[in-house]
N, C-alpha and C positions, 0 to 999 in steps of 0.2 A: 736185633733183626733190622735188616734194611727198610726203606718205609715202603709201602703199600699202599695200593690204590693207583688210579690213571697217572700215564707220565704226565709232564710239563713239557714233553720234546713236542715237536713240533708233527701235526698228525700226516696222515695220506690222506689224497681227494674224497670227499665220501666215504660213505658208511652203509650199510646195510637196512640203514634204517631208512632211508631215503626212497626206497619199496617200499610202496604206500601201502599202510597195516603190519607191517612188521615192528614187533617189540624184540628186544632183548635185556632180561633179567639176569644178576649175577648174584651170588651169595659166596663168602668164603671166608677161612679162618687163617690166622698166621701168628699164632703164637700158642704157648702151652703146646708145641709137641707138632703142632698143625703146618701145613704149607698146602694146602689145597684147596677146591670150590666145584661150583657148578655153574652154569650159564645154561640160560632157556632161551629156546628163539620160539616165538608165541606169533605164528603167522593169523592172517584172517578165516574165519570159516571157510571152508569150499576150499583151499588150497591142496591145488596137486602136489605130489612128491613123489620122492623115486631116491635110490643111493648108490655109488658104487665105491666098494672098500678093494683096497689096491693091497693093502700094507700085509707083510707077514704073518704079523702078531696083530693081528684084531681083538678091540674087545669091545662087543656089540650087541643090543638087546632091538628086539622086531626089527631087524633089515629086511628079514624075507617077508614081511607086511609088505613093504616100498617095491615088489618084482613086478613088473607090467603084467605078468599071467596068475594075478593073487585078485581077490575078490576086490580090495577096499582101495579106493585111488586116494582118497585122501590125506591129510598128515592134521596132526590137531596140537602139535607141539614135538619140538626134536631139541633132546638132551645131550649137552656136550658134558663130561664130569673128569672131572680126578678119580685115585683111588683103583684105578685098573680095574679087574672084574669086581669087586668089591663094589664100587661106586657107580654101578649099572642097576644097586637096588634105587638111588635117586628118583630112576625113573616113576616108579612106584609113587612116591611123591609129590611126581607133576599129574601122572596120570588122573590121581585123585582129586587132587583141582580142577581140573577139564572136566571131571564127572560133577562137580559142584555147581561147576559153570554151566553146566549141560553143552557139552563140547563132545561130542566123539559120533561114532557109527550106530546109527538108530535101531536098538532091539528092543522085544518085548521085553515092556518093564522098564526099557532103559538105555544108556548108552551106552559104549563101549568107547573110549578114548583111545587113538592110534597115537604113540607116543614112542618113539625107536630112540635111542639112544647110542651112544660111542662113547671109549673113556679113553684117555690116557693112563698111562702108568709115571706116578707120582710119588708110591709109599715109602715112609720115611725119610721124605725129604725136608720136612720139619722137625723129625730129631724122632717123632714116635709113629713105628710103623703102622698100628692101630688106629691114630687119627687120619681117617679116609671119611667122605662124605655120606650120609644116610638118606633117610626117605625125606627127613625134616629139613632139610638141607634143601632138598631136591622141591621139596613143596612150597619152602621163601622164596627158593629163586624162581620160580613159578608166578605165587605172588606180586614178587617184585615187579616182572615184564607186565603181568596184566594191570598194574596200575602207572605203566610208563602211559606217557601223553603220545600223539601220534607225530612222527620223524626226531623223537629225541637224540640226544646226544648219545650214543654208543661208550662206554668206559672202556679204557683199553690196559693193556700192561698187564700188572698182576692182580689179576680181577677175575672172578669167578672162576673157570675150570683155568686156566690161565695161570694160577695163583704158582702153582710148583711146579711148571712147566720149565724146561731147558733145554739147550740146544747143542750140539757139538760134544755130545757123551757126556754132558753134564758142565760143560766149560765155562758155559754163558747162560743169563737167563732166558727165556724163550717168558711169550705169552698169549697175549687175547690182540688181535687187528682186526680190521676193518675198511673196504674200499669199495668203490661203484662206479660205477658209470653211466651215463645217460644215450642210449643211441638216435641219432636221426631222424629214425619214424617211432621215436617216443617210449620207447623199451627202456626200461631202468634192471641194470642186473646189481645186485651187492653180493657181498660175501664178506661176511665174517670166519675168524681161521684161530684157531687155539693152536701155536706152535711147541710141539713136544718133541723136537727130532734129532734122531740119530747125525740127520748133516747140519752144515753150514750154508750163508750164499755161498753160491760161485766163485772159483776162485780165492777160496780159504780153507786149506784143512784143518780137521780136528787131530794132528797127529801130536802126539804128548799126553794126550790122555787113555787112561784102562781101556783096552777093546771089550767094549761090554761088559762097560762099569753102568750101563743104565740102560734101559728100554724107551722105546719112543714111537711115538706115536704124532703123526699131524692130522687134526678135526677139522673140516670145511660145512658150512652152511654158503649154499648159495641159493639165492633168492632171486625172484626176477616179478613183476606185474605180467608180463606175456602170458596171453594162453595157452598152455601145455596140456597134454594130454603124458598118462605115466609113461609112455615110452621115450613122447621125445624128453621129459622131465632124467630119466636115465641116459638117455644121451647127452643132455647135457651136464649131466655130474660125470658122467664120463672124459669129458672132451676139458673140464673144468679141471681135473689130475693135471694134463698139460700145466697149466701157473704155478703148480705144485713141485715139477718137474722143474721149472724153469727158474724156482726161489731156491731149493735146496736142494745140495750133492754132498752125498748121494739120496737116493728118497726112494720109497717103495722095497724098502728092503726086506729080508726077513726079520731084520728086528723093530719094523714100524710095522702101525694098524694105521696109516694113511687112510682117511674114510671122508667122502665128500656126500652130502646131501643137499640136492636140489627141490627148491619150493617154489611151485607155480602157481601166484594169486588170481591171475588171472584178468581182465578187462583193458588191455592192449592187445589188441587182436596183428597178428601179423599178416603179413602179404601173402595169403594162398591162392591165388588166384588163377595160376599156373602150377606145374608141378617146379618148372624151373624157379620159379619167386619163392617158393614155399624153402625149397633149397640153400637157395641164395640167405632168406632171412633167418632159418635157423643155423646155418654155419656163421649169419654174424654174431647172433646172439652166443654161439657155441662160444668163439673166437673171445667174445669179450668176456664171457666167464670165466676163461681161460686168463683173461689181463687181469682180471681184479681179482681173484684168488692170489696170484702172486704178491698184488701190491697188498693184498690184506695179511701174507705172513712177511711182509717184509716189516709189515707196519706192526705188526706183533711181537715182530724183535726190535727194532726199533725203539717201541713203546715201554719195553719193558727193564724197570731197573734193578739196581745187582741187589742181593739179598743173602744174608748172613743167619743160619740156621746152624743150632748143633750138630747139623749132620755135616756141614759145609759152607763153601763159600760158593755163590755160583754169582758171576760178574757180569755188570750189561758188557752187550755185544759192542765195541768198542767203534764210535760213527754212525752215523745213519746209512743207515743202506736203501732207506725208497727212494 
């Protein structure tokens, strides 16, 4: 099997982690039959969220928590996994840890952990359909984020949900990126992106390979310090599809679960002062989650190298493309 773990290519600007209080955790396996993982993004307490799934084939656990018209605005952890619907019991996993931590929505008795999750479709890409990700799986990589230090280094490639990730019907490898940006009046937006997709960049077809020799899926976390409230936090995983659009052709297909989730920490207040400023500063923020979701699945194909499983060969994508 090809080696595993972060590439040595050369990364994209930024990372996710660069929003101040974001962790991200990864866990996975790649041998004995395996080719898959999980990734947790372990935002700070009080973090807003919101999601919007584009993709045909979603495979999705609490997104209708994340609806601006649903009780709980906040997010206590969001699961990216392998394993298709299989690997949405993960969550499970993490949820339980955030109850350990006393992390979630305050009931009698106790908490309640808001914990949504997405998966890609990855099974049998390590040779055994049955090696998909569990709740134990879902609880290290949990783990693992809550003991990252604060602005770590992000692992990319084939690295937690990442791990059996491909791109271009299975042509090339796909993985885990990461990018950010910092704006003018102090806004940091990141996005991490687990790349599973049906297309390729711009400008390269997948033609040569089985029409639907595989299913795909692309996972978006984007993150920002801005104060959001769930709506505009939905608006902007909305407006964040656009980078998604703008990385891979075709994307949003019926055979992708495309799914973007937005996390708003909070404590950069933007310009409301007008209705016109208020405007103006969410369209830029919109605008730039829109530029680093792109660069973070470019950076996810990029990042990730070829790899040799009993089921196949799937080869890095040939060049850098960020």
């Amino acid at each position: 099997m090809g080696a595993m773990g972060p590439s040595d290519r050369a990364t994209a600007p930024g990372q996710i982690t660069d929003v101040p209080g974001i962790r991200v955790g990864h866990r996975q396996k790649s041998d004995g039959g395996w080719l898959s993982g999980v990734t947790v993004v372990l935002p700070p307490a009080g973090t807003v969220g919101s999601v919007d799934v584009r993709g045909g084939g979603p495979g999705t656990h609490e997104t209708d928590a994340l609806d601006p018209t649903t009780l709980v605005s906040t997010v206590d952890a969001v699961v990216l996994t392998g394993g298709s619907a299989y690997g949405l019991v993960t969550a499970h996993g993490v949820q339980r840890w955030c109850e350990e931590q006393g992390r979630g929505f305050t009931v009698a008795g106790g908490v309640v952990p808001i914990v949504p999750a997405a998966a890609i479709f990855d099974l049998g890409r390590g040779g055994d359909f049955s090696a998909r990700p569990d709740e134990a799986m879902g609880y290290a990589a949990a783990v693992a984020a809550g003991a990252q230090a604060e602005g770590h280094d992000v692992e990319r490639g084939n690295v937690g949900a990442g791990t059996g990730a491909v791109i271009g019907r299975g042509k090339y490898k796909g993985g885990v990126g990461t990018a950010s940006a910092t704006l003018a009046n102090g806004v940091v937006v990141g996005a991490l992106a687990v790349v599973n997709a049906l297309g390729l960049p711009p400008g390269v077809s997948p033609a040569g390979t089985e029409p639907g020799a595989a299913l795909n899926t692309t996972l978006v976390v984007v993150a920002t310090n801005a104060t959001l409230d769930v709506a505009e936090c939905k608006r902007t995983a909305s407006a964040a599809h656009a980078g998604l659009a703008r990385a891979l052709n075709p994307s949003h297909t019926l055979a992708d679960g495309d799914t973007v989730f937005c996390l708003a920490t909070g404590g950069q207040e933007l310009d409301r002062s007008t209705e016109a400023a208020r405007q103006v500063s969410l369209i830029t923020l919109q605008s730039a989650a829109a530029d680093v979701v792109r660069l973070a699945i470019l950076d996810g194909i990029s990042s990730a190298p070829a790899v040799t499983t009993p089921a196949g060969e799937f080869g890095a994508y040939p060049g850098d493309v960020r």
